[in-house]
C-alpha positions in Angstrom: 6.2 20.1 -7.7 4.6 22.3 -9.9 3.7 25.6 -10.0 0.4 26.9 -8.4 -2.3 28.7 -10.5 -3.2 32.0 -8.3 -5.4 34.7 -8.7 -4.8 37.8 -7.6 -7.9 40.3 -6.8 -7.0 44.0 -7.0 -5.5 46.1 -9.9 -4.6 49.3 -7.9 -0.7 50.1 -7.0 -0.8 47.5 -3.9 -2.1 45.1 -6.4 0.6 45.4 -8.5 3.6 45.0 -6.3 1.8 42.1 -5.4 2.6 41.2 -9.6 6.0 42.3 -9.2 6.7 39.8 -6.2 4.4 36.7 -7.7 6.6 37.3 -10.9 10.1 36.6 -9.1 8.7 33.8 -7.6 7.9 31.8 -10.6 9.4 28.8 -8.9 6.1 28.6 -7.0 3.8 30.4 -9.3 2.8 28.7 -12.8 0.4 31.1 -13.7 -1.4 34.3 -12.2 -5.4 35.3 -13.0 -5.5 38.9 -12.6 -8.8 40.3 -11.8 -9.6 43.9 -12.2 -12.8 45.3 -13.2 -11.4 48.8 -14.0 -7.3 48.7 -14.9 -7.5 45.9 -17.7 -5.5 48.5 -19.8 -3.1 49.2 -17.0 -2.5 46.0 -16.6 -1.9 44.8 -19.6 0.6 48.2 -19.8 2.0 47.1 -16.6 2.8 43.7 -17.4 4.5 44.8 -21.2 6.5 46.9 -19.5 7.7 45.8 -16.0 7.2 42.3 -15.8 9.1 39.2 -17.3 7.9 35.7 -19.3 7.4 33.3 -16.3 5.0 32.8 -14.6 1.8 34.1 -17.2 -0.2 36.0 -16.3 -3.8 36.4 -17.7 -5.6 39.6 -16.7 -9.1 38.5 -16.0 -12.3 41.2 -15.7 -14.2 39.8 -12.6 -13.4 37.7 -9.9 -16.2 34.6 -11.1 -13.8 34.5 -14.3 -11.1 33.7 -12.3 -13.1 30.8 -10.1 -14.4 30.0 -13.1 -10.3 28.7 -13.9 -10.2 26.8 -10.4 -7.3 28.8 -8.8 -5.1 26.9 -6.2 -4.9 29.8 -4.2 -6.0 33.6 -3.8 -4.4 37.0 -2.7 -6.8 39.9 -2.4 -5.5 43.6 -3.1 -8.5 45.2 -3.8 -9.9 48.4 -1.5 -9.9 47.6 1.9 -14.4 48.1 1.4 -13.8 45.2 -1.0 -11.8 42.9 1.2 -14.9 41.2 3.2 -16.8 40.6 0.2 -13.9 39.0 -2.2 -12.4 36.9 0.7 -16.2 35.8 1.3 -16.4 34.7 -2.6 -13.1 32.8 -2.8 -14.2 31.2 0.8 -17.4 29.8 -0.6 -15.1 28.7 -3.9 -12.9 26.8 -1.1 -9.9 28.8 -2.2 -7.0 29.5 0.2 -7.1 32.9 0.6 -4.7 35.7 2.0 -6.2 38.9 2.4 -4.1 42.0 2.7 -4.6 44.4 5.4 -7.5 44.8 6.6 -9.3 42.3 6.8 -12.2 44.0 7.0 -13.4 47.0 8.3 -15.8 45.9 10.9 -15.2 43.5 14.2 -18.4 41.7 12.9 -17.5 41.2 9.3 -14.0 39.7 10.3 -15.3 37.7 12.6 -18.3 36.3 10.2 -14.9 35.2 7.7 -13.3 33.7 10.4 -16.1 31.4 11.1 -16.5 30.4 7.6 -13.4 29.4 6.8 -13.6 27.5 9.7 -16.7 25.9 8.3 -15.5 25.1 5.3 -12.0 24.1 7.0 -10.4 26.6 4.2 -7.0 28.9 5.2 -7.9 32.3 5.4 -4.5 34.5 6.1 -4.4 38.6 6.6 -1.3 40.3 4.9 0.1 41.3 8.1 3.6 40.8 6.8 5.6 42.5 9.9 4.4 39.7 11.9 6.9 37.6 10.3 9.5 40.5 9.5 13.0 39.0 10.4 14.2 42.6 11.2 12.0 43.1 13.9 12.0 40.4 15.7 15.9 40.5 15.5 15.6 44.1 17.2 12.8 42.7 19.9 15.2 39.3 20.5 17.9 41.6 21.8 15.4 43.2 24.5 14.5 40.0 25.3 14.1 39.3 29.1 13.9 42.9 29.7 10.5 44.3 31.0 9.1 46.9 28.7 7.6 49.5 30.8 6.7 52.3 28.1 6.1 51.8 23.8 6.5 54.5 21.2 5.7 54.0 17.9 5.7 56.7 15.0 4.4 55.6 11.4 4.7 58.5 9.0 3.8 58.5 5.2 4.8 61.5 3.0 1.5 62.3 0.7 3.8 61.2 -2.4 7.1 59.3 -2.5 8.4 56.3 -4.9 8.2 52.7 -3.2 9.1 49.9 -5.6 10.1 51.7 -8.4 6.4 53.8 -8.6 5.0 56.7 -7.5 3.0 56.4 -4.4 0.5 59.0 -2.9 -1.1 58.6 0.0 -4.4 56.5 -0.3 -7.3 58.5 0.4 -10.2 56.4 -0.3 -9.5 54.5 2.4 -9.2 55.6 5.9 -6.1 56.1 7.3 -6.7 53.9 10.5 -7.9 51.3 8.2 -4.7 51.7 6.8 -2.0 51.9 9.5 -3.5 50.5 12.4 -3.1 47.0 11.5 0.6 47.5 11.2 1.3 49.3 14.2 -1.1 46.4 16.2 1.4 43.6 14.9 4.4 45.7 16.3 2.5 45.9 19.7 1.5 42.3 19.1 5.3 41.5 18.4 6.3 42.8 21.7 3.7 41.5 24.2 1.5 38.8 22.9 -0.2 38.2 25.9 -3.0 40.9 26.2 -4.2 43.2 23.3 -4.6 47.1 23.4 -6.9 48.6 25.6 -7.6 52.0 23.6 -7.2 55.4 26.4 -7.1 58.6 24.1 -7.4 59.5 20.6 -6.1 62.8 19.7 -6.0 64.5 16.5 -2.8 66.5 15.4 -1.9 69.0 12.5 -2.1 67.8 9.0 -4.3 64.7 9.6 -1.8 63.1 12.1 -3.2 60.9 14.9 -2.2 60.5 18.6 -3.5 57.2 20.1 -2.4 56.1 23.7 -2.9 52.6 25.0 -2.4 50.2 27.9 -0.6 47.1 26.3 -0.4 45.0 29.9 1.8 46.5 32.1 2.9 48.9 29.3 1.6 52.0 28.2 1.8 52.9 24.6 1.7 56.1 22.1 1.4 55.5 18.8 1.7 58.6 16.1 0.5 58.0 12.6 0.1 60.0 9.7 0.2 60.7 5.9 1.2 64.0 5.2 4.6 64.0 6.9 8.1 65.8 5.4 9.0 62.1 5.0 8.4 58.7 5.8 9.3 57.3 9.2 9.2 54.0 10.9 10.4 53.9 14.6 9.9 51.8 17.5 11.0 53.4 20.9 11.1 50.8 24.3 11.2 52.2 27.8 12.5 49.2 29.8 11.6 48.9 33.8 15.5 48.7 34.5 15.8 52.4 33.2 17.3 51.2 29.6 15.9 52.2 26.0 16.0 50.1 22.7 15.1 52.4 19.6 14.7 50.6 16.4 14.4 53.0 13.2 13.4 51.2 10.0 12.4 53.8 8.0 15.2 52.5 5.4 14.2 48.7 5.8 16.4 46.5 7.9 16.7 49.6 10.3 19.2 51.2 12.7 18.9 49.5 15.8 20.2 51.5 19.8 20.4 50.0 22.9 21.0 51.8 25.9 22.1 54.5 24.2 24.7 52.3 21.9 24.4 51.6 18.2 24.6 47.9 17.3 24.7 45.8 14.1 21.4 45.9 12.6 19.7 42.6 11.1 22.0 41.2 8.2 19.6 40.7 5.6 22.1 37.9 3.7 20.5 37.8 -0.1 16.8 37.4 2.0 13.4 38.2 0.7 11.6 41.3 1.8 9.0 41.1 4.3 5.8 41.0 1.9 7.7 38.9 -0.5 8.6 36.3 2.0 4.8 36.7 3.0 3.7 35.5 -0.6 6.3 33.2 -0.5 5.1 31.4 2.8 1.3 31.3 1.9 2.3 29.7 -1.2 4.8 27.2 0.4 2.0 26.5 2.8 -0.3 25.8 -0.1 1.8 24.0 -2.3 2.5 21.4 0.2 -0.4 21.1 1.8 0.7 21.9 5.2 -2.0 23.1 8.4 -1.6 26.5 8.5 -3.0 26.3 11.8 0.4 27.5 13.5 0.9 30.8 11.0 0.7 34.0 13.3 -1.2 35.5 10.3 -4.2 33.3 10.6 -7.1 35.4 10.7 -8.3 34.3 13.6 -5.4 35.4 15.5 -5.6 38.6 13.8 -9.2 40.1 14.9 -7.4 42.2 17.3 -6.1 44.1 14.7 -9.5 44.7 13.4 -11.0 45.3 17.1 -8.1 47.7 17.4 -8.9 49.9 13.8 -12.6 50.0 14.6 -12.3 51.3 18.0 -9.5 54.0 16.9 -11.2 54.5 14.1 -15.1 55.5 15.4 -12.9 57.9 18.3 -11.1 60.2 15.5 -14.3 60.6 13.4 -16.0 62.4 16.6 -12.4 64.0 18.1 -11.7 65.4 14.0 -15.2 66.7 13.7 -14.9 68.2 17.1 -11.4 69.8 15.6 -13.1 71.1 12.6 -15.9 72.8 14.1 -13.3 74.6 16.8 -11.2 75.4 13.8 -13.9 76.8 12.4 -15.2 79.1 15.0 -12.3 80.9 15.7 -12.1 81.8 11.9 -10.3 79.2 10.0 -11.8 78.3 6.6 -12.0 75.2 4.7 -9.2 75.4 3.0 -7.0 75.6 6.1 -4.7 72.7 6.0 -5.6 70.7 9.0 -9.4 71.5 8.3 -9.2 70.0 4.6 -7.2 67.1 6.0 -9.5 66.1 8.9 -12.2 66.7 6.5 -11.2 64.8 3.1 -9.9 61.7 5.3 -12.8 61.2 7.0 -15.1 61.8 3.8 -13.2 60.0 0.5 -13.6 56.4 1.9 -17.2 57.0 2.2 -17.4 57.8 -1.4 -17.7 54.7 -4.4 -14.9 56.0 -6.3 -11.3 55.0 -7.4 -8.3 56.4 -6.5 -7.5 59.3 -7.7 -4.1 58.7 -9.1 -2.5 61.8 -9.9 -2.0 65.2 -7.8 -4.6 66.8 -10.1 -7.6 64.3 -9.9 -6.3 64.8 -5.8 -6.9 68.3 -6.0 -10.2 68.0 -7.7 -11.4 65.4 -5.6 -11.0 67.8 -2.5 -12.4 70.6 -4.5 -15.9 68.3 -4.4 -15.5 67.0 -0.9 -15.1 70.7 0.4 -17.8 72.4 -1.8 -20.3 69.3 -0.7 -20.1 70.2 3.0 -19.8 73.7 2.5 -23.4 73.2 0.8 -24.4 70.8 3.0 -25.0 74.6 5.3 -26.4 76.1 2.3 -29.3 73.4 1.6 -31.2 76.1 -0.5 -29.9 75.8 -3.9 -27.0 73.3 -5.7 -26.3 73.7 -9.1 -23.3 71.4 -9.6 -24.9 68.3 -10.1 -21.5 66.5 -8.9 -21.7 67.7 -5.0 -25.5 65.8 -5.1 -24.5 62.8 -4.4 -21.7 63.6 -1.8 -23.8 65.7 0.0 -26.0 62.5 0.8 -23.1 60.8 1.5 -21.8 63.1 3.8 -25.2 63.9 5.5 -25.5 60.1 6.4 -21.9 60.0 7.9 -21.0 60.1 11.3 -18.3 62.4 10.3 -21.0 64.7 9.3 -23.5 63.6 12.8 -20.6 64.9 15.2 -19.8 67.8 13.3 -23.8 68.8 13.6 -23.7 68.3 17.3 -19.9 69.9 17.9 -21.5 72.8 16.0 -24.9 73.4 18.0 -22.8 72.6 21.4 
């Protein structure tokens, strides 16, 4: 059978593990178009340096290009803003498509994908890859026929670390609970799949971290997320109704895995593929064979939930930050306090149309801009940096910016 042609949307740092992966797969992969309006240069730096012969790869400036070529198959790593639109355009080109998390950034907009690939009777997948992680479901099969009363779940990002051989800093252009939720919904989905998260509280905490507590069932759940942690984290915690507890860290990926208090072998990985890589690996399979992909639990329509989830976190921590930031403010903090620049730069950079900023410098100017836009945003009378203009209107048609009006005149 040969290898499939597939193009893969996105030039950013997700987009090019997503290289690194489709490039040890070359049994499956013949050749890869890579679209990227912006990092043609990168890529082709990328690819010289990092990547081996098989399969090609031909970087590619827009995504019609690569229709244009009649790819077998799709994988979209572009911003998660991006993701509705692209998976839309490969939909209408009847492309398979996988589209990394999120799907999309609104309940509507996921749902309006879902029905056209069922239209056009085209797979459309979401890169939910922990749905399928072998690790996990190892730690969850040893639990198994043991109620789960209570679920805590901590995901922790440092604001720069290196993850697949590159340097990663926390993405700020797009918003954190776009970014985290998804995976912390296929955990909860992974341990009860028979009712999805009913959202209680939403709490902010130091640093940009997030408290959320749910009802999963019978359960009740906390979930703590952030990206400006010492260090990364991963950790499940189970409260079972027979007074047991089943702890699963996987910060370092298979994990350390406790039961009642007692360490136990964690999952033998045995020569397998990662989680994402088996991901790619499966939607290709899938493709390459023609199989219904009816029965994959990443079929988009059995992922809305982790969209309904995101939106409903998400539209909470806008008002509860803005509430944090105008508190912080009136007992004397400044903008440059830590948790104030945090609460405001993460709910402000994914509103802006901008790339990445991809070193700690850009970072630092970028926040310089964000901060000095609502600081004038008070001053209305005169702006004479030319730069803020544009954020300003941003920010003044954001709800960020709505609540933090209201918390302020309250």
């Amino acid at each position: 059978m040969s290898g499939l042609t597939v193009a893969l949307v996105g030039g950013g740092r997700w987009g090019r593990t997503h290289a690194s992966i489709l490039a040890q797969l070359s049994d499956r992969v013949g050749c890869v178009l890579w679209v990227s309006r912006h990092n043609g240069e990168a890529l082709n730096a990328f690819l010289a340096d990092r990547i081996g012969v098989p399969p090609r790869f031909t970087p590619l400036p827009s995504l019609d290009a690569a229709l244009a070529l009649r790819p077998d198959a799709a994988i979209v790593a572009t911003p998660a803003a991006d993701h509705a639109g692209t998976a839309e355009s490969l939909l209408r080109g009847d492309v398979p498509t996988l589209v990394e998390k999120p799907l999309a950034l609104s309940v509507d907009s996921a749902r309006r994908l879902v029905d056209l690939a069922a239209e056009r009777n085209i797979p459309l997948l979401v890169g939910l890859h922990l749905l399928s992680a072998p690790f996990l479901r190892h730690f969850l099969g040893l639990c198994a026929g043991r109620e789960v009363a209570a679920i805590e779940l901590e995901w922790l990002d440092a604001e720069q670390e290196m993850r697949h051989g590159m340097a990663k800093l926390s993405n700020v252009t797009t918003h954190k609970v776009d970014e985290i939720i998804p995976h912390l919904w296929s955990m909860l989905h992974l341990i009860d799949d028979s009712a999805e998260p009913q959202l209680r509280e939403v709490k902010p905490l130091p640093r940009g971290a997030v408290e959320v507590a749910l009802g999963l069932g019978q359960s009740l759940a906390v979930l703590r997320f952030g990206r400006r942690a010492v260090a990364r984290k991963r950790l499940i915690r189970l409260e079972l109704r027979d007074g047991g507890r089943a702890e699963l860290d996987f910060t370092i990926e298979p994990g350390q895995i406790f039961i009642d208090g007692v360490e136990l072998p964690g999952f033998d990985v045995g020569g397998r593929l990662g989680p994402l890589a088996t991901e790619l690996a499966g939607f290709l399979d899938l493709v390459r064979a023609g199989r219904d992909f009816s029965s994959s639990p990443q079929l988009a329509s059995r992922c809305i939930g982790a969209v309904e989830l995101a939106e409903a976190v998400r539209i909470r921590l806008i008002a509860e930050e803005a509430k944090a930031v105008s508190a912080r403010l009136a007992r004397g903090g400044t903008m440059r306090d830590p948790d104030v620049l945090a609460w405001i730069i993460d709910n402000v950079a994914p509103l802006l149309d901008i790339q990445e900023p991809r070193t700690s410098d850009l970072r630092r100017e970028l926040a310089d801009v964000i901060v000095g836009a609502v600081e004038a945003v008070d001053l209305t009378a005169h702006i004479h940096d030319d730069r803020l203009r544009p954020v300003i209107a941003t920010i003044q048609q954001s709800d960020f910016f709505a609540h933090l009006t209201l918390s302020r005149l309250a």
